[in-house]
LUMRO-152941 format. One line per field, with one value per residue: residue number from 1; y negated, z, x negated of N, C-alpha, C, CB in turn; residue in one letter. Coordinates in nm, 2 decimals. Glycine has a CB too. Layout:
<sites>
num c(NUM;...)
n_Y c(Y;...)
n_Z c(Z;...)
n_X c(X;...)
ca_Y c(Y;...)
ca_Z c(Z;...)
ca_X c(X;...)
c_Y c(Y;...)
c_Z c(Z;...)
c_X c(X;...)
cb_Y c(Y;...)
cb_Z c(Z;...)
cb_X c(X;...)
residu c(a;...)
</sites>
This chain:
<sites>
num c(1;2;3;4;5;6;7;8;9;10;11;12;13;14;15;16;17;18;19;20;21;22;23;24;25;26;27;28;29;30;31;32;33;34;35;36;37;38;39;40;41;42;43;44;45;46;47;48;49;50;51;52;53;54;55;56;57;58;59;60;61;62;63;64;65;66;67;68;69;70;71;72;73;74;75;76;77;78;79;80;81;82;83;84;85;86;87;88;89;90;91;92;93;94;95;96;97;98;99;100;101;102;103;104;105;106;107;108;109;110;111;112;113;114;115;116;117;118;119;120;121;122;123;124;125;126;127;128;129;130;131;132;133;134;135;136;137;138;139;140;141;142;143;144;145;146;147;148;149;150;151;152)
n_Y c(-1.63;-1.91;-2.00;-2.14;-2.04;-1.89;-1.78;-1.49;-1.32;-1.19;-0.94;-0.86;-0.88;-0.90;-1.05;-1.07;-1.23;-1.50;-1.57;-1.81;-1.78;-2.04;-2.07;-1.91;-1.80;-1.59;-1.34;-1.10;-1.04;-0.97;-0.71;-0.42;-0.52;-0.65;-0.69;-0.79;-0.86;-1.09;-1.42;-1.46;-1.33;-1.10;-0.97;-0.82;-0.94;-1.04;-1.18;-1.37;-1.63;-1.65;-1.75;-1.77;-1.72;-1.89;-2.09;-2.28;-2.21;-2.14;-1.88;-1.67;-1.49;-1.21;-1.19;-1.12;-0.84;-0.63;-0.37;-0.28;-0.23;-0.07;0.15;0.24;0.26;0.42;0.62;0.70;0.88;1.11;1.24;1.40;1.50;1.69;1.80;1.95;2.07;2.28;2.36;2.51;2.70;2.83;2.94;3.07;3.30;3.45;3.51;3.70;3.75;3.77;3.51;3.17;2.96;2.83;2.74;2.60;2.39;2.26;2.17;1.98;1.82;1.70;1.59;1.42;1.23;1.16;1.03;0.85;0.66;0.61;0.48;0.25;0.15;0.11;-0.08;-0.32;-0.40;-0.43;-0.64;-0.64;-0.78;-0.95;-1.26;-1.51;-1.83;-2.10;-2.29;-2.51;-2.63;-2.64;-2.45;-2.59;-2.51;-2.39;-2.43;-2.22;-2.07;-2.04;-1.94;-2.23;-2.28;-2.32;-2.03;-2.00)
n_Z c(0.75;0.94;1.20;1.51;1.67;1.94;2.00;2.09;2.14;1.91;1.65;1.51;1.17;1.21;1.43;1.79;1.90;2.07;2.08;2.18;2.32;2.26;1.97;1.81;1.56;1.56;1.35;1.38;1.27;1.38;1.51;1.56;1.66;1.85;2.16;2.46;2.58;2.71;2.79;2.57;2.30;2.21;1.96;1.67;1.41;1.04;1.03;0.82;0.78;1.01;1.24;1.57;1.94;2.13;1.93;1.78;1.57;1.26;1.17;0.92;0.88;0.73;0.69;0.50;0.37;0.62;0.63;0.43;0.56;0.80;0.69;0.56;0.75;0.97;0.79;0.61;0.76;0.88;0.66;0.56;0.81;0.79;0.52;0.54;0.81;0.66;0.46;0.59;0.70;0.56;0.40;0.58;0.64;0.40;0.40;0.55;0.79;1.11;1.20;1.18;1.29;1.47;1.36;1.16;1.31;1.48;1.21;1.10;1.32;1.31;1.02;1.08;1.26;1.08;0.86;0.96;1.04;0.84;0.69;0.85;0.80;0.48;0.45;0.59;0.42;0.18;0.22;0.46;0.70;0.99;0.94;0.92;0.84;0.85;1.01;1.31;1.51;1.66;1.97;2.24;2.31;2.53;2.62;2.56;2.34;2.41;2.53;2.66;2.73;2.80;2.76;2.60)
n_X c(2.16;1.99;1.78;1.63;1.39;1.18;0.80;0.68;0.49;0.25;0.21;0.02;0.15;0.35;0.60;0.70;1.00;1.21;1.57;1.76;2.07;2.21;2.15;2.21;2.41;2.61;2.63;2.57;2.38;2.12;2.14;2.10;1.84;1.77;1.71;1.81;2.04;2.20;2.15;1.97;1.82;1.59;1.45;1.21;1.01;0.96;0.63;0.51;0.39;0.22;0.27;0.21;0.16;0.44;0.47;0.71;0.95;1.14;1.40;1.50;1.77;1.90;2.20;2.37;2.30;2.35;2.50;2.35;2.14;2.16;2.28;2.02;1.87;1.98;2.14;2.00;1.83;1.98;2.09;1.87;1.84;2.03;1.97;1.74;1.78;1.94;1.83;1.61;1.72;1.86;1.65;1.48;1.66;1.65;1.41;1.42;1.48;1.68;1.79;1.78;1.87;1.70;1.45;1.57;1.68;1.43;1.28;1.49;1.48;1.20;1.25;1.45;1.30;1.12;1.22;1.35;1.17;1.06;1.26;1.29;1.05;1.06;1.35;1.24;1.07;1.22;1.34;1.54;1.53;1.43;1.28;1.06;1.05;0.94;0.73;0.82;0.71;0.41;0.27;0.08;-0.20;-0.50;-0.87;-0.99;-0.85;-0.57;-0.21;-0.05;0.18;0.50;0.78;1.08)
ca_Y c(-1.72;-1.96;-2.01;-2.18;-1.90;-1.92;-1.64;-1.45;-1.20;-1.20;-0.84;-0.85;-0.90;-0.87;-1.10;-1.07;-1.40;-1.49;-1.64;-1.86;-1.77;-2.14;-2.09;-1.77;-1.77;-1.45;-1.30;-0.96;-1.00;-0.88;-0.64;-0.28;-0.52;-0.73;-0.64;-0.83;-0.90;-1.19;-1.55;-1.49;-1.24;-1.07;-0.90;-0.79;-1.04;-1.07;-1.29;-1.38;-1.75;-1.63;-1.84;-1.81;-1.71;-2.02;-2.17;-2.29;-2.13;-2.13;-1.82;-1.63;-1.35;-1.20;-1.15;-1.02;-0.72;-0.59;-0.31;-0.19;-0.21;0.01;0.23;0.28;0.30;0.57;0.68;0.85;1.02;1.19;1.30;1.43;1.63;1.79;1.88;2.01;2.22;2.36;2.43;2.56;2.78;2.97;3.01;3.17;3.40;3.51;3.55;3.88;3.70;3.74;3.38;3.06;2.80;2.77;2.67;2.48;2.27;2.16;2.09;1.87;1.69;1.68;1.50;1.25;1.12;1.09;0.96;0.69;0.55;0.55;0.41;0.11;0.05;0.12;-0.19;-0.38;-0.39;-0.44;-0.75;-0.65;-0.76;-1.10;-1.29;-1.62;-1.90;-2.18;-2.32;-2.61;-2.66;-2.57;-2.44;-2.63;-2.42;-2.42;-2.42;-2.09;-2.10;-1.94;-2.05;-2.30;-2.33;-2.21;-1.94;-2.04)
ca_Z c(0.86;1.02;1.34;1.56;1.75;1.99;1.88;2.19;2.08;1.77;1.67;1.35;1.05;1.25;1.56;1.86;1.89;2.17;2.01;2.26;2.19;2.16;1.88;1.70;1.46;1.63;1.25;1.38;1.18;1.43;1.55;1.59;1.66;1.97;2.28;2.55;2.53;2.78;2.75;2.49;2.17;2.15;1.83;1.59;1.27;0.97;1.05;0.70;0.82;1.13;1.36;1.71;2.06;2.17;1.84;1.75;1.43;1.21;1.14;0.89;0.93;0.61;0.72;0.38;0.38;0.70;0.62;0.36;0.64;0.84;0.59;0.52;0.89;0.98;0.70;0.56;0.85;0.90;0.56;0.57;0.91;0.73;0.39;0.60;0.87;0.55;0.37;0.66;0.74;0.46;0.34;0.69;0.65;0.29;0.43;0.62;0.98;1.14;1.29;1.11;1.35;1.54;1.24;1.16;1.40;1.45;1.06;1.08;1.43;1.23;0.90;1.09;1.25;0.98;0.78;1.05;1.03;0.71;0.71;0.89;0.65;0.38;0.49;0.58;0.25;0.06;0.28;0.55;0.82;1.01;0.86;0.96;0.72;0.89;1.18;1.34;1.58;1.71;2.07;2.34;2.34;2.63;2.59;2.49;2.24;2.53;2.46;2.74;2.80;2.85;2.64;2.60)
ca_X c(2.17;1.88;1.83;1.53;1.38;1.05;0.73;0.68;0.43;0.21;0.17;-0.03;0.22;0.49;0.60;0.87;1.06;1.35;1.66;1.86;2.22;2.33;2.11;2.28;2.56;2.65;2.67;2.54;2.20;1.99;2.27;2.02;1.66;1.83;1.69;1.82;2.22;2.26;2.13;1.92;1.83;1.44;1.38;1.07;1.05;0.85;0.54;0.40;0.32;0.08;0.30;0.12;0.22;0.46;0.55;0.90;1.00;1.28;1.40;1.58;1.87;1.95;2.31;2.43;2.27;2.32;2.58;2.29;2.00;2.19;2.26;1.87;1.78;2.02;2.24;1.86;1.81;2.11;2.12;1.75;1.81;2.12;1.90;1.64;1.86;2.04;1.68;1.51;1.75;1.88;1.49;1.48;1.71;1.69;1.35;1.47;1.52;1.82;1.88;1.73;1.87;1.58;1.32;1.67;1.66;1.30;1.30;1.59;1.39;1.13;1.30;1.56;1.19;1.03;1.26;1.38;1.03;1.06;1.35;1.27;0.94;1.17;1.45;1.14;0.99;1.30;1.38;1.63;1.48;1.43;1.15;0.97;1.04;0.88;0.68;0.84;0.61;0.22;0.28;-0.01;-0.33;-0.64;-0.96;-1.01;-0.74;-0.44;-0.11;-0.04;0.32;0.66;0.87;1.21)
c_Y c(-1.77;-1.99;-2.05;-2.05;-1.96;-1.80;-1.66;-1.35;-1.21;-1.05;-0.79;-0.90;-0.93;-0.97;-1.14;-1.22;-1.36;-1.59;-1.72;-1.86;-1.88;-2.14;-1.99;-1.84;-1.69;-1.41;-1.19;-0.94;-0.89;-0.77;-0.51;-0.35;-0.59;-0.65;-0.67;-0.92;-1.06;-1.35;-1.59;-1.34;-1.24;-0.97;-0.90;-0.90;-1.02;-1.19;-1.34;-1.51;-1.75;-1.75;-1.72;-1.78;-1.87;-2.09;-2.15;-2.25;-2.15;-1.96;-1.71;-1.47;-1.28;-1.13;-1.09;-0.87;-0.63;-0.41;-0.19;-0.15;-0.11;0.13;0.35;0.37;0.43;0.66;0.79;0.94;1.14;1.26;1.37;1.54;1.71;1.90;1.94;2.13;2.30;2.45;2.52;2.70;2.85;3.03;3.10;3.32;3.47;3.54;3.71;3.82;3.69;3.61;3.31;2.93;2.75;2.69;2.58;2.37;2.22;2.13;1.97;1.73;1.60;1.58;1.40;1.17;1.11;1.06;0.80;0.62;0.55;0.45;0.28;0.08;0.04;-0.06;-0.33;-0.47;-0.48;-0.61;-0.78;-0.70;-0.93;-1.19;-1.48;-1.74;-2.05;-2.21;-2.46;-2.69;-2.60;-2.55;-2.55;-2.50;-2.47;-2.40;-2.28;-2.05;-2.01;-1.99;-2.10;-2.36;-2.26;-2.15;-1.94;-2.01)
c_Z c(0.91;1.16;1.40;1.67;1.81;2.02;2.08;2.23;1.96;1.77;1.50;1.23;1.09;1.42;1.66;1.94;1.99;2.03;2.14;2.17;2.18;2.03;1.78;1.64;1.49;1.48;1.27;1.36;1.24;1.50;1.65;1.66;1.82;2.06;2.44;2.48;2.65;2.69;2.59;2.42;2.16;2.08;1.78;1.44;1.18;1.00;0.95;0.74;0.92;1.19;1.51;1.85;2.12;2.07;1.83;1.63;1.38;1.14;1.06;0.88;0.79;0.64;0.62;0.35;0.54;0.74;0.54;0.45;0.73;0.80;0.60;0.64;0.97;0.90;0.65;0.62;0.88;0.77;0.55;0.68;0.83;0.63;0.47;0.70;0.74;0.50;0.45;0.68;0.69;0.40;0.45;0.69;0.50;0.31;0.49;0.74;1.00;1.19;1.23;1.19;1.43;1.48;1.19;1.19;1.43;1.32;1.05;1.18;1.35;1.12;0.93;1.22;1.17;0.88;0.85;1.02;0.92;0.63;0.74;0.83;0.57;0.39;0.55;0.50;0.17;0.14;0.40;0.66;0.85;0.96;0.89;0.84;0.73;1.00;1.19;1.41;1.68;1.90;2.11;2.34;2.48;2.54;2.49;2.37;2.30;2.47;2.61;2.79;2.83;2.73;2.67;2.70)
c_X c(2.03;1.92;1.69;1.52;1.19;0.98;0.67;0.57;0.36;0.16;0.14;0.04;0.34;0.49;0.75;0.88;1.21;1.42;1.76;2.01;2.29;2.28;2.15;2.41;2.69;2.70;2.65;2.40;2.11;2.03;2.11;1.88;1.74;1.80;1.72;1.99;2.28;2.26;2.03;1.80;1.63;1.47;1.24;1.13;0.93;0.75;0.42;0.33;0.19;0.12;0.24;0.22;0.27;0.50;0.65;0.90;1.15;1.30;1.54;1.62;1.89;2.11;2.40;2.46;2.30;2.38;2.43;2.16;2.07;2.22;2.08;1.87;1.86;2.10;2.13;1.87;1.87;2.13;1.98;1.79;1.93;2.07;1.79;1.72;1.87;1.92;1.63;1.60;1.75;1.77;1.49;1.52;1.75;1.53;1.31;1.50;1.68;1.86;1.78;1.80;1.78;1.47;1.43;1.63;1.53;1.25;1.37;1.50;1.29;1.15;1.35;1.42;1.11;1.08;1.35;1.29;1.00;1.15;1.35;1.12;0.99;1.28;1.33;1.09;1.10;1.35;1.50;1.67;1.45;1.33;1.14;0.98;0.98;0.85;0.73;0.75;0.52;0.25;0.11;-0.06;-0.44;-0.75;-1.04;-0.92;-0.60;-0.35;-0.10;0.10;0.41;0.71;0.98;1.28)
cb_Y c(-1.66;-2.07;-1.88;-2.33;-1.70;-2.00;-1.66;-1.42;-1.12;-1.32;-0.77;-0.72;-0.78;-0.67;-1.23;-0.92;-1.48;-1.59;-1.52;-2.02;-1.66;-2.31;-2.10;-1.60;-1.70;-1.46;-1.35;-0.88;-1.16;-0.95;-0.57;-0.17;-0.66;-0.76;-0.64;-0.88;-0.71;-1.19;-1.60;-1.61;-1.32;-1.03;-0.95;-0.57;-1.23;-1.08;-1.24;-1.40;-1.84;-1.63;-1.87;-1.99;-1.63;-2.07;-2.18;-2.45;-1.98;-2.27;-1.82;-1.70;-1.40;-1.10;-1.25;-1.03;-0.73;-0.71;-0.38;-0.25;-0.35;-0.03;0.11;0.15;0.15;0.57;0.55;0.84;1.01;1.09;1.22;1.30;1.60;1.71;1.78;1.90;2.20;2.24;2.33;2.46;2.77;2.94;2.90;3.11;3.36;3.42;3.48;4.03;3.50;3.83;3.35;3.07;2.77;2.86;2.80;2.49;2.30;2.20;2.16;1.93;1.76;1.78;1.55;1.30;1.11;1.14;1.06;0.69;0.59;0.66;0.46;0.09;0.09;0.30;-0.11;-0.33;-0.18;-0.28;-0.81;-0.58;-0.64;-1.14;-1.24;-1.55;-1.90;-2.24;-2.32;-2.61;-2.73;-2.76;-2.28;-2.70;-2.43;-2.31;-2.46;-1.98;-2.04;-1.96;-1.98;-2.37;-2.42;-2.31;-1.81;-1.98)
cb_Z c(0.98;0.97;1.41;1.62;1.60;2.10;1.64;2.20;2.06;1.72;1.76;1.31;0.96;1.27;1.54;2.01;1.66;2.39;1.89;2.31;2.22;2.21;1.90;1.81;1.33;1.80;1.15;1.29;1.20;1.53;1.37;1.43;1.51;1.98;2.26;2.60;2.58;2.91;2.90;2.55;1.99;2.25;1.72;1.55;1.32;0.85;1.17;0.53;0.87;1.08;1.34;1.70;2.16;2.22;1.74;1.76;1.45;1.09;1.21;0.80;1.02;0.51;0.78;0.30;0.32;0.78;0.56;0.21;0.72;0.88;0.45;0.50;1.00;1.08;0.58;0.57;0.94;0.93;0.45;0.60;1.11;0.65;0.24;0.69;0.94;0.42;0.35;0.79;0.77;0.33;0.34;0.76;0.74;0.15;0.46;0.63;1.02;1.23;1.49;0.95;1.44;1.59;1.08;1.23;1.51;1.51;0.96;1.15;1.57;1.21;0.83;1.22;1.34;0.94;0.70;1.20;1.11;0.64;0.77;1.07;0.57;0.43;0.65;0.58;0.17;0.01;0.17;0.56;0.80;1.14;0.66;0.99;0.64;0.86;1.23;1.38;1.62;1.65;2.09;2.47;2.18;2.78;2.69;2.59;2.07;2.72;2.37;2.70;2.75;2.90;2.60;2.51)
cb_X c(2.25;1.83;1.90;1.53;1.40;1.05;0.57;0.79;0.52;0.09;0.28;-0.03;0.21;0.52;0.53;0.90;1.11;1.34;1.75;1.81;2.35;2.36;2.00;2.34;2.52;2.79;2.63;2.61;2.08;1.90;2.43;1.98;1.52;1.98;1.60;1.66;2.35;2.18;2.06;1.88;1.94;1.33;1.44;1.04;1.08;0.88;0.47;0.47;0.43;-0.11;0.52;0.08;0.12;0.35;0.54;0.99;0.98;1.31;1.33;1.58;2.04;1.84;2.36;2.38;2.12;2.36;2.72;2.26;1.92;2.24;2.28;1.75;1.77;2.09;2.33;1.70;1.80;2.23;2.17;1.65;1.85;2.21;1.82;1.55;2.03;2.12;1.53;1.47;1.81;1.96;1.33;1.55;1.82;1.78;1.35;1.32;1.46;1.86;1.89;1.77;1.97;1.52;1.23;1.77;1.72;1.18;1.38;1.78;1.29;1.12;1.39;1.81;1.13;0.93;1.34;1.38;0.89;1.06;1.41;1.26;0.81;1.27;1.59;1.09;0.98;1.44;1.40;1.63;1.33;1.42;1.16;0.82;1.18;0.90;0.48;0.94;0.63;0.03;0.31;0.05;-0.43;-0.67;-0.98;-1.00;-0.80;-0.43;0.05;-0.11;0.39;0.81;0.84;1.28)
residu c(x;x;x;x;x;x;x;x;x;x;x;x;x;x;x;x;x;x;x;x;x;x;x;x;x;x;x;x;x;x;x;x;x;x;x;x;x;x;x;x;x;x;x;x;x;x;x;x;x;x;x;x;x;x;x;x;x;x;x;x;x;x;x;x;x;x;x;x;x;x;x;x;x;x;x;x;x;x;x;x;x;x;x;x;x;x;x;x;x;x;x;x;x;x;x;x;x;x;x;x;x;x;x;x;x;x;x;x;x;x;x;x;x;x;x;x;x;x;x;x;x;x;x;x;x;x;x;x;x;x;x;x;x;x;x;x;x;x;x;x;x;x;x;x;x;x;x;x;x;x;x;x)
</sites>
């Protein structure tokens, strides 16, 4: 799905963009990045173009995949804190320790965040994620190069 979206934020590689929802499809796309549920949809997006605080943008949803980006972003983790409780434990206790849920459980904390954040570079990477496919138009700059106007 496309959709005109206005860049709210430039945050290196990556830039947060409002979506006015007469502008959505409402396909879900941005379902988990959506941060604001009323009048209008802020998410994180790919920013390969180095669209600018204030530009109009067109931007695409990959609404296909969205079943498999969810997947990644929590289906890993959850399976990660599991293999890790499970690991941690029984090493634990074939260790000689009587109780292994304690090294359990901060293994597993441990795994389902660092495989979340891996997770979301992971679905990133592979293209899951909203991404920037053209600048419609060059927001108004000042003198100093500010952005100079309104955001959606």
């Amino acid at each position: 799905m496309d959709c005109r979206a206005m860049v709210i934020k430039r945050e290196g590689k990556r830039a947060l963009v409002r979506v006015a929802r007469v502008n959505c499809a409402e396909c879900g796309g941005c379902g988990l990045l959506a941060r604001n549920r009323e009048h209008t949809m802020e998410f994180s997006a790919a920013n390969r173009l180095g669209a600018g605080e204030g530009d109009e943008v067109i931007l695409k949803v990959p609404s296909r995949r969205i079943s498999l980006s969810y997947l990644v972003v929590f289906g890993l983790p959850l399976l990660a804190m599991a293999a890790a409780f499970f690991t941690v434990a029984s090493l634990w206790v074939l260790a000689g320790a009587s109780d292994g849920q304690g090294a359990g459980i901060i293994a597993a904390v441990i795994a389902g965040l660092a495989s979340f954040w891996g997770g979301v570079k992971l679905a990133d990477r592979i293209g899951l994620s909203p991404t920037i496919v053209e600048i419609v138009a060059k927001a108004p700059r000042g003198e100093g190069g500010e952005f100079r106007g309104r955001v959606l």
